[in-house]
N, C-alpha and C positions, 0 to 999 in steps of 0.2 A: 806175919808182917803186915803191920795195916798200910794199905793204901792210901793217896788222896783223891778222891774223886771230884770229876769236873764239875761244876754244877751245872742244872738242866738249863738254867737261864743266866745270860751273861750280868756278871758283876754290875751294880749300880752304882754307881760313884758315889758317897756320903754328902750330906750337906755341907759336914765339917771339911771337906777334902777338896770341896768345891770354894770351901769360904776361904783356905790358906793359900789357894791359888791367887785367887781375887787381892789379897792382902798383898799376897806378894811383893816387893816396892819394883823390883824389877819384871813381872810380870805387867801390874798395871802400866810404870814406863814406856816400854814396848809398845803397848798397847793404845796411849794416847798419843805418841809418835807418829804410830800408823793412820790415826785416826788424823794428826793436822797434816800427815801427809798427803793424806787421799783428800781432805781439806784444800789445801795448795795445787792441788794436781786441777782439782774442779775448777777451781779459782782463776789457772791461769790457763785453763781452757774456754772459760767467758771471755777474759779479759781479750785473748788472742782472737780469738771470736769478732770480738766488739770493734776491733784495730783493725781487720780485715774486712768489714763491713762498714767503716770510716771511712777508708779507703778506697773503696771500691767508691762510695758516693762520690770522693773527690772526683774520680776516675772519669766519673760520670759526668762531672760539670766539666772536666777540662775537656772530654772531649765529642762537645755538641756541634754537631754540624749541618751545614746549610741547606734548606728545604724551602728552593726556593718559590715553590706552590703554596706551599704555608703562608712564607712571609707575602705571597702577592693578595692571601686572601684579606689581611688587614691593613697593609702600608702600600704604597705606591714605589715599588720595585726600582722600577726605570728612574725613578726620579733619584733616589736614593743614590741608585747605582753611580747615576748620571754627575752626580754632585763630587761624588767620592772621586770618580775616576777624571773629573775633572779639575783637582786639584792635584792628581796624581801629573799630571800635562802639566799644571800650569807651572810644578817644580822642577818637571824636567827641561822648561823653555826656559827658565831661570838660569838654573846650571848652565844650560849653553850659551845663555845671553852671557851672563855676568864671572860665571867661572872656568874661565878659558884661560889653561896657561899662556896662550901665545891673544889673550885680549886685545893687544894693541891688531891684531889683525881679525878678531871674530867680532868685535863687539864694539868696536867703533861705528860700522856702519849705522848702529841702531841708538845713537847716543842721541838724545834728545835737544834739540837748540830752538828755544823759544827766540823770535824775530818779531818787531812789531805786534807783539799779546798773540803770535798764533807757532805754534809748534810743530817744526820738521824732525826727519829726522836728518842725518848728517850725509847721509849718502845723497838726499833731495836737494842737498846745498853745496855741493863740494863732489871735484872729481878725484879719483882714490887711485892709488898706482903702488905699489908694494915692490919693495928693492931691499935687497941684505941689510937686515936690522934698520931700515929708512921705510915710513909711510909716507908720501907725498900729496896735500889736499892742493888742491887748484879752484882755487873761490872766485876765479877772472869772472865768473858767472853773477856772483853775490856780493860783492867786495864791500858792501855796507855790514855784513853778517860779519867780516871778521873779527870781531870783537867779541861776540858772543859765542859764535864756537870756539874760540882760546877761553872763552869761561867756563862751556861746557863740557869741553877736554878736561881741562883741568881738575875739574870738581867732580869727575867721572869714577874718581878710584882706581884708575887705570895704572897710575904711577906714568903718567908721562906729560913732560916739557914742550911744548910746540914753541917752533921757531921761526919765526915769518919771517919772508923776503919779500917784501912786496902783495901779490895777491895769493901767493903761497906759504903753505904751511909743510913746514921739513917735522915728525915726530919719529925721535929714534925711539927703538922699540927697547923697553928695560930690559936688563940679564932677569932669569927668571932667579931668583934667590930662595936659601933654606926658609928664610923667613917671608918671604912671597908665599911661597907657599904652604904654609903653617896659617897664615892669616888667609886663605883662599878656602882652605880645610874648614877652618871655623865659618865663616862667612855659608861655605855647605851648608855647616849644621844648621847653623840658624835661618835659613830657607828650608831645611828639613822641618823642624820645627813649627813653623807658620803653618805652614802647608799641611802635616799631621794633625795641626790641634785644627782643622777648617773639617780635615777627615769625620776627627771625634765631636763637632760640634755637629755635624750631621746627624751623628750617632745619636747624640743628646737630645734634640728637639725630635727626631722618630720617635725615641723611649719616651718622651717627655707626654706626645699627644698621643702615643698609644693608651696610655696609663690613662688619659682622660676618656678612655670608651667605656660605656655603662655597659654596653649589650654583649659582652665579653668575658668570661670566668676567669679572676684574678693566673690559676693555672695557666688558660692561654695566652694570657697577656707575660704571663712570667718563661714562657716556653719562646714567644715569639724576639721578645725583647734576648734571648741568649741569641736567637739567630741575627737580629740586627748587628750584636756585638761582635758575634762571627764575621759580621761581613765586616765591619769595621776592622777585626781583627786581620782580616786577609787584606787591605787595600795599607794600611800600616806597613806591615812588614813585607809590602811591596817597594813603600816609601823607605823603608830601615835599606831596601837589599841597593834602591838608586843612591843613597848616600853614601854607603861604606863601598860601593865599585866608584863614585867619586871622589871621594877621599882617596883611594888606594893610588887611584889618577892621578892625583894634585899630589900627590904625598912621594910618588916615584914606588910605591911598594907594589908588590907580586901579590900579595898575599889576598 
């Protein structure tokens, strides 16, 4: 019985065996499949890459903050501050002068009445006495002025009528109404406003004479100028948080 024996060295694949593989339609197939798979695999392992290091840069600018050793060594600190934080005052002496629901009783005293080219204010010319919806002026003091303060009452925005008797003034005080106070709202903003862009023109001429120093590396001047913005950015939305607790005020809302 003949046997088949092993051979001593393992079988070598043929050229030809090798070539029908390759031809294969379905072997090649497979083959470049795998090949734009591991393609795509690489591909959106850059891509993902590149989008996570976008972002992290964003990251980066949005969240630079204040070093205020830094900024004193090129800008005048105090001054800056000084300016910013004093427009932040001068919006909230505003607010109380001029938007006061119950006005007829906050802000008359500080009503302006020019007299002979020189300017009091109302309380300097008139005695004041508050009663149930009635404010009462007593000019016995001035009685030449009463002409002028029924003009400056009047043209105050106050919404209110004076009524003379003589050297007295009777002003009943308005209902406070929906639309009083929708137009008191607005009037906020638009004092928010003023007072914000006085903020950012601070901001503007710092960046502005920064940017004019030679002895300075564009880098430091572009690192200092984020912290000015910073700081501009923090006196802002100090101004955003006094308007919307104003509003909320004038408006009757909670929220």
């Amino acid at each position: 019985m003949h046997t088949q024996q092993t051979p001593k060295y393992p079988i070598d694949v043929s050229w030809e065996s090798k070539q029908q593989k390759i031809s294969n339609p379905l072997v090649r197939k497979d083959a470049v499949n795998i090949c734009w798979l591991r393609n795509l695999s690489v591909s959106s392992s850059l891509c993902s890459k590149s989008k996570d290091r976008g972002g992290k840069e964003k990251k980066k600018q949005k969240a630079a903050k204040l070093d205020l050793r830094e900024l004193s060594e090129l800008i005048d600190v105090d001054e800056v501050t000084v300016e910013m934080n004093q427009a932040i005052e001068n919006m909230k002496s505003e607010f109380i002068k001029n938007l006061n629901l119950r006005s007829a009783t906050g802000a008359l005293d500080q009503i302006n009445v020019t007299v002979d080219d020189k300017v009091y204010e109302l309380q300097e010319l008139a005695q004041m006495s508050r009663k149930q919806k009635l404010i009462v002026l007593n000019l016995a003091n001035f009685p030449t002025a009463i002409p002028q303060v029924i003009k400056a009452i009047e043209t105050s925005g106050l919404n209110i009528n004076p009524q003379q008797d003589g050297t007295t003034l009777f002003l009943p005080i308005p209902k406070v109404t929906k639309e009083h106070r929708e137009n008191l709202a607005k009037n906020a903003k638009a004092i928010y406003i003023i007072h914000r862009d006085q903020i950012k023109d601070t901001r503007n001429v710092t960046i502005r004479e920064l940017k004019k120093r030679k002895d300075v590396s564009e880098d430091v001047i572009r690192r200092v100028a984020a912290q000015v913005e910073a700081l501009c950015d923090k006196y802002v939305k100090e101004a955003e948080k006094l308007l919307q607790t104003k509003q909320n005020e004038l408006l009757g809302s909670s929220e």
